[in-house]
C-alpha positions as CSV (number, residue, x, y, z in Angstrom):
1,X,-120.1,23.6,61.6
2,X,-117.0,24.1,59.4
3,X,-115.2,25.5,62.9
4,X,-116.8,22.5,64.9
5,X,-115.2,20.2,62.1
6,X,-112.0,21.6,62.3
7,X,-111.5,21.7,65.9
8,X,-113.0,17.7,66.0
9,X,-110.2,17.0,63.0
10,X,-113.3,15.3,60.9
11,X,-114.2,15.7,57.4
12,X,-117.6,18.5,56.7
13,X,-119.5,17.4,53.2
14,X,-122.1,19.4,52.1
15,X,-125.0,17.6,50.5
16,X,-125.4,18.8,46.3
17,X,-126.2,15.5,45.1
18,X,-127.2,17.1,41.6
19,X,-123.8,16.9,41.0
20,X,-124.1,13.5,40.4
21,X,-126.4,13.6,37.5
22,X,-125.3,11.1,34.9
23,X,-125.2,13.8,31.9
24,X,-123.8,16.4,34.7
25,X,-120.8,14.2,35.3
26,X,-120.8,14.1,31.0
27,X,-121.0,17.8,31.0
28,X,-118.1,18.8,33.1
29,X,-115.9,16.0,31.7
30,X,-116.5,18.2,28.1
31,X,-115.8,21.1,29.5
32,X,-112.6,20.0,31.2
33,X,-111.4,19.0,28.1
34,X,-112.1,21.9,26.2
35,X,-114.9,19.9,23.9
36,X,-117.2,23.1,24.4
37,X,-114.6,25.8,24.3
38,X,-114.7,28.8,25.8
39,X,-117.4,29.1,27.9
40,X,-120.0,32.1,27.3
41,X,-122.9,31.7,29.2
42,X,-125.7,30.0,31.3
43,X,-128.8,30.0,31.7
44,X,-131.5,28.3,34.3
45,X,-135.5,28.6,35.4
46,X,-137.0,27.2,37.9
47,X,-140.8,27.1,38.0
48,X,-142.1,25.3,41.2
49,X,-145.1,25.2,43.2
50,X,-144.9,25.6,47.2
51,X,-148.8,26.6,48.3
52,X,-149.3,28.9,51.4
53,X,-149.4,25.8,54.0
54,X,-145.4,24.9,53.1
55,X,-144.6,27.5,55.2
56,X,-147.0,26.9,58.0
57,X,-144.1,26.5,60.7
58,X,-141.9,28.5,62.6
59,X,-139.3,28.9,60.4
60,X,-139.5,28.9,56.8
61,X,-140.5,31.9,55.0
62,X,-138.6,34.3,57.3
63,X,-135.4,36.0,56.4
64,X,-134.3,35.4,60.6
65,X,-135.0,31.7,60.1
66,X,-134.8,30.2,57.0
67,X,-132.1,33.4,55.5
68,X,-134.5,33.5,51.8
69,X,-137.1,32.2,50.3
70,X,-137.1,30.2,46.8
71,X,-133.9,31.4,46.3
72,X,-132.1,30.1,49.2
73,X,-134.3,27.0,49.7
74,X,-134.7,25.1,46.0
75,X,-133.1,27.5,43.1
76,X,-129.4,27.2,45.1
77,X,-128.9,23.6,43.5
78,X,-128.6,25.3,40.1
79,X,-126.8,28.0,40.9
80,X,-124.4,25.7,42.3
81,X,-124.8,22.9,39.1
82,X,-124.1,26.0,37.0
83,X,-121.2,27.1,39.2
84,X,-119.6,23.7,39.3
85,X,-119.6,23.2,35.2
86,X,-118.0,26.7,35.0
87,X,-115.2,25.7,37.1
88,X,-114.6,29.4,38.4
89,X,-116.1,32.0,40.7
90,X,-118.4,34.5,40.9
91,X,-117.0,38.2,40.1
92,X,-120.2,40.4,39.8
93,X,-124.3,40.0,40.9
94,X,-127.0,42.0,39.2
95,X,-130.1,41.0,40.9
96,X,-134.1,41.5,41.4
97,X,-136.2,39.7,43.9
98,X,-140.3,39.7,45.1
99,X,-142.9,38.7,46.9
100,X,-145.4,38.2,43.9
101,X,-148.0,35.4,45.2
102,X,-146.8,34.2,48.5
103,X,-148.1,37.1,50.3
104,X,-148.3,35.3,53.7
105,X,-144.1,34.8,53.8
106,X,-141.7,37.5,54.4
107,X,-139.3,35.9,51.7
108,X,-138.7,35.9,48.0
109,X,-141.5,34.0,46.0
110,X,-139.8,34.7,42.7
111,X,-135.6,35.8,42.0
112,X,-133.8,37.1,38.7
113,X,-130.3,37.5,38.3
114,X,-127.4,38.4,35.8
115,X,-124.2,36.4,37.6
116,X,-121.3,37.1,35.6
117,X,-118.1,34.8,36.1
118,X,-114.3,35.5,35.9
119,X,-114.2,33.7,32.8
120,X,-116.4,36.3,31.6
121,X,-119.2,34.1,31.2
122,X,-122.7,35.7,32.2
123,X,-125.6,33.5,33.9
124,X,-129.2,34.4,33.4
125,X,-130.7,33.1,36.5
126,X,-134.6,33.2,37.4
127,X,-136.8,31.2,39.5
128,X,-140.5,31.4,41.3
129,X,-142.3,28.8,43.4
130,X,-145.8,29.8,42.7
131,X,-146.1,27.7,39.4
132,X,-148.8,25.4,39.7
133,X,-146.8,22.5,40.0
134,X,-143.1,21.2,40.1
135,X,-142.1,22.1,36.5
136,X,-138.5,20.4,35.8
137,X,-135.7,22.5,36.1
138,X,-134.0,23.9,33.3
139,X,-130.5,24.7,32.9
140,X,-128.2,25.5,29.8
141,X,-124.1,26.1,29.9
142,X,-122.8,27.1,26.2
143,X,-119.6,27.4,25.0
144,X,-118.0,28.5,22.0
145,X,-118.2,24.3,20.2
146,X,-121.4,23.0,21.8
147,X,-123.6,23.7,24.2
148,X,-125.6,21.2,27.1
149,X,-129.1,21.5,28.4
150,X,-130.5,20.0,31.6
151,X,-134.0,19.0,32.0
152,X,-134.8,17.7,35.1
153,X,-132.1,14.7,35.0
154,X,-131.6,14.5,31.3
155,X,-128.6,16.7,29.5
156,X,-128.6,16.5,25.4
157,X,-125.2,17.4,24.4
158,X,-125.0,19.0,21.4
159,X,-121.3,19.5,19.8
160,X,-120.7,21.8,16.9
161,X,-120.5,19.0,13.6
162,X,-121.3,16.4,15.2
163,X,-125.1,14.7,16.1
164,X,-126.5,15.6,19.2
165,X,-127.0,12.8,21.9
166,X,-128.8,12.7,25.6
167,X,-127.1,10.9,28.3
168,X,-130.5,10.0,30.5
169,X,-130.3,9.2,34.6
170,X,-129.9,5.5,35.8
171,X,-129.7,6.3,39.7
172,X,-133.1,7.8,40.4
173,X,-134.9,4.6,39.0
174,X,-134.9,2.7,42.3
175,X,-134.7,5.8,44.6
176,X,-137.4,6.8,46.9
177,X,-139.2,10.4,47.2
178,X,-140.3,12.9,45.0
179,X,-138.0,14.1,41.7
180,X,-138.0,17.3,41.6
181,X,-136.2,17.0,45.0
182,X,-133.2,15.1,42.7
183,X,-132.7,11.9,43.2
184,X,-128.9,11.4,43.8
185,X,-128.8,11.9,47.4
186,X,-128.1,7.5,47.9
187,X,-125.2,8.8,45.1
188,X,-123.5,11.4,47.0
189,X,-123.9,9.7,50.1
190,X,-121.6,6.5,49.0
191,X,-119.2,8.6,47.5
192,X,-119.0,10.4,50.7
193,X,-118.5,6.8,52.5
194,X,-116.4,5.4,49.8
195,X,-113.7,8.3,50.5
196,X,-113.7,8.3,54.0
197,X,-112.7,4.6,54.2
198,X,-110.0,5.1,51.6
199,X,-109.1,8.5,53.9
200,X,-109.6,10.8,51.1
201,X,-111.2,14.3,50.6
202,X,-114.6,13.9,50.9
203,X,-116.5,15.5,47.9
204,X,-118.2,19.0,48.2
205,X,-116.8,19.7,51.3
206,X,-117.8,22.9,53.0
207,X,-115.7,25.0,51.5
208,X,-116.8,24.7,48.2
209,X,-120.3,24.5,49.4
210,X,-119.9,27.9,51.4
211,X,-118.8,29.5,47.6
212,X,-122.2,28.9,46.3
213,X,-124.2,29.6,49.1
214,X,-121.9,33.3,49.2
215,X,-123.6,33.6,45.4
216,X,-126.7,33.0,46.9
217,X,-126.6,35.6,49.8
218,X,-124.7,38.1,47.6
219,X,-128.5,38.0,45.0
220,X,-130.1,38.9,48.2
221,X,-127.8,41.5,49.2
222,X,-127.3,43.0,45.9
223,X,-131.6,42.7,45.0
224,X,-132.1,44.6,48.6
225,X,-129.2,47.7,48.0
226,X,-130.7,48.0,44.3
227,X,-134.9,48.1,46.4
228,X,-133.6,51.3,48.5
């Protein structure tokens, strides 16, 4: 696709509307500025629920197919939300995956991680999709001043000495489809548009994108080396 795009001289975006998240946007605007500090580490859970007839097709739940399992398929929007608020890349990947519940997929039902950053920063990642439903996702960036917590599409902000505040989501309250799936795709999507017609950079493109799926195919490689 990304050679296809090239050779066609058209613009690739990848599709991460989390990014878009009202308290998100907040977030990464703090950090930028320094508000937090130095960032120290992460966190993130996802605890979802995918029963036994989700992967009743011919391609999910194979590692030819689908490349993963719960890793590859729901937990990659926070790695990459956790990847975008640290604003640098990956350097090292301690990781742990199985096949707890889902006995009738070849893939990963349940991940763990430690992802450390260059900042030195070190991200405690874990995930399953035999809960027994769609729990909201959970993810925590702290820094040295303050620290921010995402619950499904809320973020409280809490800054050393000063009160803590939640910056709650306005674009998911007309948007169609279930929430867990995040709701800012309609967001994303204009932006995308906007910069086109403007002729600018259009956001995510692939090779940002191809940075946190590398994250995501390095848990799996690492998780498999550390099995033998």
């Amino acid at each position: 696709m990304i050679s296809t795009a090239k050779s066609c001289g058209k613009q690739l975006g990848i599709i991460f509307q989390n990014r878009y998240i009202e308290g998100i946007q907040e977030a990464k605007k703090l950090i930028e500025c320094g508000a937090l500090g130095k960032l120290k580490g992460a966190w993130s859970h996802l605890a979802w629920h995918r029963p036994p007839s989700y992967y009743e097709c011919d391609w999910k739940g194979s590692w030819e197919k689908e490349g993963g399992g719960v890793v590859i398929d729901q937990a990659i929007h926070s790695i990459d939300l956790v990847r975008y608020l640290m604003g640098c890349e990956v350097v090292d990947i301690k990781a742990h995956i199985a096949k707890r519940v889902l006995t009738n997929i070849e893939v990963d039902d349940e991940a763990d991680a430690a992802i450390t950053f260059e900042n030195g920063a070190v991200y405690a990642f874990s995930d399953c999709n035999y809960y027994v439903e769609n729990s909201p996702i959970r993810i925590e960036i702290s820094g040295e001043k303050g620290r921010c917590l995402l619950v499904e599409n809320e973020v409280e902000i809490n800054l050393d000495g000063q009160p803590s505040y939640k910056v709650m989501p306005e674009q998911h309250k007309n948007a169609a489809g279930e929430n867990y799936w995040g709701s800012y795709h309609t967001a994303q999507l204009r932006d995308f548009y906007e910069k086109l017609a403007r002729g600018e950079a259009v956001p995510t493109d692939a090779n940002d994108a191809t940075k946190t799926l590398a994250v995501v195919l390095d848990i799996y490689a690492c998780a498999k080396s550390e099995a033998l």
